[in-house]
N, C-alpha and C positions, 0 to 999 in steps of 0.2 A: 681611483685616478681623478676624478672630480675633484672630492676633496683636498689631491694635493696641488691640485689647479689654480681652488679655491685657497688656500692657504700661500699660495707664490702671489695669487694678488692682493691679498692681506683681508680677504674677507672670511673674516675666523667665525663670524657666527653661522655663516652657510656651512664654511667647510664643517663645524660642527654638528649640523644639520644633519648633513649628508653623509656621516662615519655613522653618528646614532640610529638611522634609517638601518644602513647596511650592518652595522652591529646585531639589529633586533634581528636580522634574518643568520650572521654567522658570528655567536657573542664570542667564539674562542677564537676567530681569526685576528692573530698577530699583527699583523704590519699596521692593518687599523687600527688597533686598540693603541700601539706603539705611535700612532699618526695624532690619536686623539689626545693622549696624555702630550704630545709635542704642542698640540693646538691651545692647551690647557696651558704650557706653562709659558707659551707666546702671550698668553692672554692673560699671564698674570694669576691666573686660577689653579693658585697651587697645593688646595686641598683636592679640588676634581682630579689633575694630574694624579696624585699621591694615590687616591682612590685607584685609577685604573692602572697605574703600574704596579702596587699589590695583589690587584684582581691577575694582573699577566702573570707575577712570582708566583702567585701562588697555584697557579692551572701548573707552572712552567718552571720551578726552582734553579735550573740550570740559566736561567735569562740574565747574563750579563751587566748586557746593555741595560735592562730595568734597573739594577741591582744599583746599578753605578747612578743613573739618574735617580732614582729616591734618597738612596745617600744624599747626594748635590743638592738635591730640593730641601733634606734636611738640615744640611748646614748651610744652604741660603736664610733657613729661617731660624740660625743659632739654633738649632738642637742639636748640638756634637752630639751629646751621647747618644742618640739615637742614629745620628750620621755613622756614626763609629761600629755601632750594633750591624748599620747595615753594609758596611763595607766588611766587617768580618762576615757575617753571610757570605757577600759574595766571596771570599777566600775562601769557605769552607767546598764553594762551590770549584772552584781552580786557583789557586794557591800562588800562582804564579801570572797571573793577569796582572801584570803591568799598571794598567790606568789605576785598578784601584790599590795595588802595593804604592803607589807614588801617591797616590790622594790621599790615603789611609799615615800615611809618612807626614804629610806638611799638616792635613789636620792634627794628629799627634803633637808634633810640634808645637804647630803656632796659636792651636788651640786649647786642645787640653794639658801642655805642658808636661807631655811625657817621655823627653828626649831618647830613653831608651829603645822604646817600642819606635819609636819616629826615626832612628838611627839602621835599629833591625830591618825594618820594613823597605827605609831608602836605599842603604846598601842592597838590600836582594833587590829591588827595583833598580838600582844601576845595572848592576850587576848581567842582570839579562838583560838590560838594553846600554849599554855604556856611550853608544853615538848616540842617542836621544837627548839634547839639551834639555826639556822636562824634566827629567828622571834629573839628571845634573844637577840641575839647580836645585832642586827640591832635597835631595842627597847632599850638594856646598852649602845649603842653607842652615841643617842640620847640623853639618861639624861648624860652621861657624856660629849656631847657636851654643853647642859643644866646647866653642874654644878652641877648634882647630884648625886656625886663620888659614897654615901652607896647604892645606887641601884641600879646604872649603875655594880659596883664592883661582886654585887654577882650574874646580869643575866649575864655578860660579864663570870664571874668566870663557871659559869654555863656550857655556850657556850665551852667555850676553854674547858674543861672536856670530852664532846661529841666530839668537831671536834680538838682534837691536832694536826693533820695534814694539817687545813685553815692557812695559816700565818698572813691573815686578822686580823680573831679572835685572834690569840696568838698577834698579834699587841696591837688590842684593850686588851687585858687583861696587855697588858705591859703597856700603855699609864696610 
């Protein structure tokens, strides 16, 4: 609780302080570890982050949420394929999580250049969320990489209605 006290008033190296205190006495408690790797990557310290979200996968291989943030971290620092590598992990883990079928989709896409896997991926990501502008866009962005301007046009149209304040989105709706 401190440390998320200490971390709302942006004093990160106490909040730090205070999760490694309480770590040394319970190292496999979750919310903290999950609070430190957050502190880490507030602070820009995105090999510490990386450290202690593996340490959680791996006490923990059903952790989502981990899965999905070390992917993120790895394509903040261009390492798709290793972003890639972990976002299939986490699909091997549930198949149908959303966040990272649509992450897994736009990185395909606009990163490694794999419009089919990027196509597969965003349609099952619409597909279980279809009102979710994200998945929308990320899915119109795809066929309009595709070259399938009338369907790309109206989930794209769709998205940018929900999110006018992404400039992503309003990109894609401009493109």
């Amino acid at each position: 609780l401190l440390a998320g006290v200490q971390l709302v008033e942006t004093n990160l190296p106490a909040a730090e302080a205070t999760l490694l205190k309480a770590l040394a006495f319970a190292p496999e408690y979750g919310p903290a570890n999950a609070l430190l790797a957050r502190i880490y990557v507030t602070a820009n310290k995105h090999p510490a982050a990386l450290k202690t979200l593996n340490e959680m996968v791996a006490r923990n291989t059903n952790d989502l949420a981990s899965w999905l943030k070390i992917a993120e971290l790895h394509s903040a620092a261009s390492n798709y394929p290793a972003a890639k590598q972990t976002y299939e992990k986490a699909l091997a883990v549930n198949p149908r999580y959303v966040p990272v079928l649509n992450n897994l989709a736009w990185l395909a896409a606009v990163r490694l250049g794999d419009l089919k896997l990027a196509y597969e991926l965003g349609s099952k990501a619409h597909d279980l969320r279809p009102a979710d502008p994200f998945t929308s866009d990320t899915f119109g962005w795809v066929l309009y990489l595709r070259g399938d301007y009338p369907r790309s046009l109206a989930l794209i149209t769709e998205s940018a209605k929900a999110l006018p304040q992404e400039p992503e989105v309003q990109f894609h709706l401009g493109m």
